[in-house]
N, C-alpha and C positions, 0 to 999 in steps of 0.2 A: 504494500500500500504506500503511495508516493506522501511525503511530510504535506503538512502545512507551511505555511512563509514563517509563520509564529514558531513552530517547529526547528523549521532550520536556522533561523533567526535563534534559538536557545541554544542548538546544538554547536552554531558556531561563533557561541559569542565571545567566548575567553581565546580564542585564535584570531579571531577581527579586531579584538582589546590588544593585542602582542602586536599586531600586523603595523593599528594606527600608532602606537608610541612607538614604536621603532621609524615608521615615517616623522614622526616629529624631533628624531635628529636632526634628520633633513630641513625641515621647515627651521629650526632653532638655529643652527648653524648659516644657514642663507640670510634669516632676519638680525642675523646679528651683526652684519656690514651692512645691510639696505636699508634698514630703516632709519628714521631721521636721527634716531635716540642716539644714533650710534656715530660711524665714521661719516657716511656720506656728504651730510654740510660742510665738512671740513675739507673731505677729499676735494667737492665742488668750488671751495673757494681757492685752495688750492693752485687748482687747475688756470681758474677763472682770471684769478686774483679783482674780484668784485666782492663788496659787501654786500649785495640782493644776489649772491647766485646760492649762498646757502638759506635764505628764503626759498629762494625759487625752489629748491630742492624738495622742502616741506611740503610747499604748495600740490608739485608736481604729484610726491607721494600721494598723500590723501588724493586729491582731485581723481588721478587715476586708478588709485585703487576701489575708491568708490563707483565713480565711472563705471569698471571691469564689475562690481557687483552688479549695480545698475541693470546693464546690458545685460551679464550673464541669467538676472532674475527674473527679467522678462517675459522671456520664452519659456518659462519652467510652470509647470502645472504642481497643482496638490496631489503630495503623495506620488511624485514620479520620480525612477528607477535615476541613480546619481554615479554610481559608479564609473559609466565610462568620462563623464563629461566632469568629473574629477582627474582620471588618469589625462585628457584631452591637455582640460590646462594647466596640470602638473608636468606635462612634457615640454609647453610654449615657456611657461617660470623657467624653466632649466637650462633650456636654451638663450633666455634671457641675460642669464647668469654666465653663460659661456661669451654672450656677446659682449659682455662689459668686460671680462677678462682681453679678449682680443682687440679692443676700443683702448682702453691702458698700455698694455702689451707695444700694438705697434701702432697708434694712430697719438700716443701723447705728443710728439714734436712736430706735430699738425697745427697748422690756425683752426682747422675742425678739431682739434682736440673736446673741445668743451660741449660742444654741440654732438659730437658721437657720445660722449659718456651722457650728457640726457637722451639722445635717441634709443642708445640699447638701457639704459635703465627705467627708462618709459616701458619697453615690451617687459621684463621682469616684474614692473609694481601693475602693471593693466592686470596681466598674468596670474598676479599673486592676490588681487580683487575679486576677478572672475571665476577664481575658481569656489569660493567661498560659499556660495548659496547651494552648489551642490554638496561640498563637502559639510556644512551642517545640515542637510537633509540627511546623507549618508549615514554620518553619528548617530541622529535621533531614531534611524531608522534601525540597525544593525546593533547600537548600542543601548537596549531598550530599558536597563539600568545601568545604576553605575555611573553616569554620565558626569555626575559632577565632579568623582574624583577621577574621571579620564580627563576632563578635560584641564584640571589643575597640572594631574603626573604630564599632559602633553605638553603644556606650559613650562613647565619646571626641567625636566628633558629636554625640552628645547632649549631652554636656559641653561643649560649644564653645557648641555655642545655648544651654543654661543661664548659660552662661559673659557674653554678651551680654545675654541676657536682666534677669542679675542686676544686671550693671552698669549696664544703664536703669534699674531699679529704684531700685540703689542712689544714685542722680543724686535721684530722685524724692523718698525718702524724707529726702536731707539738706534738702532744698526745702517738702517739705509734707508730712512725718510718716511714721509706719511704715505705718498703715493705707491713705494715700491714696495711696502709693509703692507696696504690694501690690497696691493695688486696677488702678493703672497696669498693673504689671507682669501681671495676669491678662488686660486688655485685649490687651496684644500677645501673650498664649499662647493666645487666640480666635483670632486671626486667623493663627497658625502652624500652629496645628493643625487649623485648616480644610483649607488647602493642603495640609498631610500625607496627609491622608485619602486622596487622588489617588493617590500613588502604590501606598498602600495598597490601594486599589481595583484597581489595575490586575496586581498581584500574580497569576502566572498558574498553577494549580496543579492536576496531574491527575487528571484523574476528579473535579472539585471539586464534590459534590453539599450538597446546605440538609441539615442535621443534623434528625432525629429532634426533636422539644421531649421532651424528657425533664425529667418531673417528679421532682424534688426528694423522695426517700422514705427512711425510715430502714433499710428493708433492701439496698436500694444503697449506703449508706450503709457499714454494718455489713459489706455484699461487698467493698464499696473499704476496708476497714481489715484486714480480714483478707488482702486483697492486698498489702497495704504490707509487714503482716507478715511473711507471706511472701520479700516482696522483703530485708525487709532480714534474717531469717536465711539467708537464702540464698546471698545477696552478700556477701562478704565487704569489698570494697572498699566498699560501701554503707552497712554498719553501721561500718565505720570514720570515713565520711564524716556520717553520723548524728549519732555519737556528739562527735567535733569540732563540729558544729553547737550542740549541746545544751549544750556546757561551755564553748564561748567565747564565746557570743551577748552577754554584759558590755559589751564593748565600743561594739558598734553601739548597745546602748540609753544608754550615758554620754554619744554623741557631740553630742547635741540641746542637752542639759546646758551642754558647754564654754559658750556664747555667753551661757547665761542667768547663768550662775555670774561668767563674766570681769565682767558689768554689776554683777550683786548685790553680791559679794563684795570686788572688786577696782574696783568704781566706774568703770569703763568708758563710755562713750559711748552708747548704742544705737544711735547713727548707724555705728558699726564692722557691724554686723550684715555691713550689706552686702558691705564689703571680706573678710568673715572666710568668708560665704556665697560669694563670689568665689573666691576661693582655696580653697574645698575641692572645686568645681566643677572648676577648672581642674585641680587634682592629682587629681582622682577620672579625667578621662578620661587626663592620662600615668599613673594606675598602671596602668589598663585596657591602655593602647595596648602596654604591655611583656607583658603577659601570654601574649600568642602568641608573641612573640619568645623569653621564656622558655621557656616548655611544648613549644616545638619540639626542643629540645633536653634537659631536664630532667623534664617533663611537670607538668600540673597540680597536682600534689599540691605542689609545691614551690613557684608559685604563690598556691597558697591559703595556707600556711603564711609566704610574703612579709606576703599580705593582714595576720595577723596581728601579725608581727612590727611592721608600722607603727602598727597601732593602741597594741601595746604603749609606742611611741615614743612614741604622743601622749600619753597617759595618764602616762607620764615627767615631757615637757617641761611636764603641767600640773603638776603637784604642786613642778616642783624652779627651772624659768624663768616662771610665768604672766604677770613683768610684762616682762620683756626679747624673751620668745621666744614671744608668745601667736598670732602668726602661724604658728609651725611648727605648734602643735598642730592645727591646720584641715588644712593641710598635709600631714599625718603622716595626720590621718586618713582626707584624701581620697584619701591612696591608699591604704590600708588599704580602703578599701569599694569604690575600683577595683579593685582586685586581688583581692579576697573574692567581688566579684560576677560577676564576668568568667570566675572560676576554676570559680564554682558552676555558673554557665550551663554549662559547656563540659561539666565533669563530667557534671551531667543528660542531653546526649545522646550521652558516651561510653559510661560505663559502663552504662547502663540500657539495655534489652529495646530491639529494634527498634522504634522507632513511638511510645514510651511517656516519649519524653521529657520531655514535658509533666506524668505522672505520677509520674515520677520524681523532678523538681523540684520540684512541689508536697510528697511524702512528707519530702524532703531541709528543706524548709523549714516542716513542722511540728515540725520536732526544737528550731527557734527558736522557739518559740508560748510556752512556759512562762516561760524568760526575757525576752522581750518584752514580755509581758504584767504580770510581776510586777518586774521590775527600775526601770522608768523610776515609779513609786509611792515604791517605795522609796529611790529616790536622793534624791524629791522630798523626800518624810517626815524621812531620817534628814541630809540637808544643813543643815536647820535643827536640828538635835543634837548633831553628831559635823564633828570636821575634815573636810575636803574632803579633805585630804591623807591621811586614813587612810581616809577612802570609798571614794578611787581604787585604792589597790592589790586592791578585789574586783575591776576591770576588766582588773586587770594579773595577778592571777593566773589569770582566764578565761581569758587568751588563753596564758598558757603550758601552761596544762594541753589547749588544743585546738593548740599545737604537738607537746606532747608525744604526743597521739593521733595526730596525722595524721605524724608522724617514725616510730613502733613500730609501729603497726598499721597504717597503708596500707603492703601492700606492692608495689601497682603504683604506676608513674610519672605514669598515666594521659595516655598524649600523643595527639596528633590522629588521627583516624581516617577514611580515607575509606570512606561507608556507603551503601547503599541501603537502602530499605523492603524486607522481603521480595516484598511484592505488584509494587515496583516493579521488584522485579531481571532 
């Protein structure tokens, strides 16, 4: 007699569990040169030698990465098969990543130097967007508990191999400069996330049929906005979660900031990068890894509002310790975006629709598009105007004001839930 999807869905769930944290070497070790938190503003200015190309950089991130959700969310129905359209643009990321390698490698002594390393790190952050709405349908689907301490251990693992990662780097870069130390450390995130693909591949997932190509149109478009709408008058916990997104998002665009400003400002090293990159890596996966520990007991909402409160630490210890205590502030932050992100994830496939987690997360994470977009410009702009010290309290009143929303208006705990798909129950 042939299983059930709920069936096989049990049978292979602690092999599915092994399969994604060993994929999230991979993702830890790649996010830990690309993202803003880390080398990239630096390596851009770098390059550039402009003060708005490490904006630009932020901008670029978010913008695109959201964008790749965007698109990727579109065409996706409830409760539909995610696997291949995971493996699709887990294979474009990699290739992404190969492309910046070879863009550094041999295009640096180029006038196109700066414009090839945004072009290939454009397809890497699109890439690493897009694939997102399937890959939390995937989880929710495959991983029908448990979820919330997969997704801390993914977090936290990633952070480990970021963690190693950075500190080759950091070796590299006191030895032969910032670019030739990144350009290293991208060689050894080729060949981790080759391997990763593996387990990624072998991910085993019901009824797992090749998705429809759906093209990219503005009346699909226009349907998926009006379903968000939807979604978030309707939810109540949603447009609370919204709305905290929307008003604290300050923080995460300052965090890029700390390392340029501790050099500029404060006459720092640039050889610190790495150690400060280090340590925000490493307290990014303990904030993660508490997050289920908490939420099991308290729930999410309280979580996320941790997230916050660290960040508001760190934006503290810059303004009142930046030459005693500029290590905490990496520190403060990294768990501040352990915790923030860990909390978001988990959210997305609790409180949202069967199936739609992937869409749920994406909606949850355009509510950051405006402050992402326009905040890391502006920090650059008004830094050479205004004290640094009066710049930071916008970061610090962001995040009390998205305490404040998520304390009065969440009014569930939001804690773990075990689910099935409807189709697979």
């Amino acid at each position: 007699m042939s299983k059930t999807s709920s069936e096989f869905i049990k049978d292979n769930f602690v092999f599915n569990y092994v399969m994604f944290i060993l994929d999230s070497f991979g993702f830890g070790a790649a996010f830990a040169l690309m993202i803003p938190l880390s080398y990239t503003p630096d390596v851009a200015f770098e390059i550039s030698s402009s003060i708005y190309a490490p904006p630009l950089i932020i901008i670029l991130f978010y913008l695109l990465n959201i964008f790749g959700q965007v698109t990727s969310s579109i065409g996706r129905k409830k409760e539909q098969d995610s696997k291949y359209e995971v493996i699709k643009w887990g294979l474009v990321e990699r290739l992404g990543i190969i492309l910046i390698f070879i863009s550094l490698k041999y295009f640096l002594a180029s006038e196109l130097s700066f414009l090839m390393f945004l072009i290939t790190y454009s397809i890497f952050v699109f890439s690493s967007g897009a694939i997102l709405p399937a890959y939390f349908d995937l989880v929710s689907r495959v991983l029908y508990k448990y979820r919330s301490i997969f997704f801390a251990i993914n977090l936290t693992t990633g952070s480990a191999a970021g963690y190693f990662v950075s500190k080759y780097v950091d070796t590299k870069i006191q030895s032969n400069g910032l670019i030739s130390g990144f350009q290293s450390g991208v060689l050894i995130v080729i060949f981790i996330t080759s391997f990763s693909l593996i387990p990624l591949l072998l991910i085993r997932e019901p009824n797992s049929t090749k998705p429809q190509n759906n093209k990219f149109m503005f009346t699909l478009l226009n349907l998926k906005i009006q379903d968000w709408k939807n979604l978030y008058y309707k939810n109540i916990q949603i447009k609370a979660i919204a709305r905290a997104n929307f008003v604290s998002v300050l923080p995460e665009s300052v965090t890029p900031f700390f390392s340029i400003w501790l050099i500029s400002e404060y006459n720092y090293e640039p050889s610190k990068i790495g150690i400060w990159v280090t340590l925000l890596l490493l307290s990014q996966g303990i904030g993660s890894f508490f997050v289920p520990i908490f939420a099991s007991k308290f729930g999410f909402k309280y979580t996320y509002i941790m997230g916050l409160i660290f960040h508001f630490l760190a934006c503290v210890i810059f303004i009142f310790f930046p030459l005693n205590l500029q290590n905490f502030i990496f520190i403060f932050a990294g768990l501040g975006a352990g915790a923030l992100y860990t909390s978001q994830s988990n959210i997305s496939v609790e409180i949202g629709k069967l199936g739609e987690a992937g869409n749920t997360n994406t909606m949850l994470t355009m509510f950051k598009l405006p402050g992402l977009l326009l905040a890391p410009f502006l920090f650059a702009f008004f830094s050479t105007n205004i004290n640094l010290n009066y710049l930071l309290l916008a970061p610090i009143f962001s995040s009390a004001f998205g305490i404040f929303i998520m304390f009065y208006q969440m009014k569930d705990k939001i804690k773990p839930q075990v689910r099935f798909w409807l189709k697979d129950a």
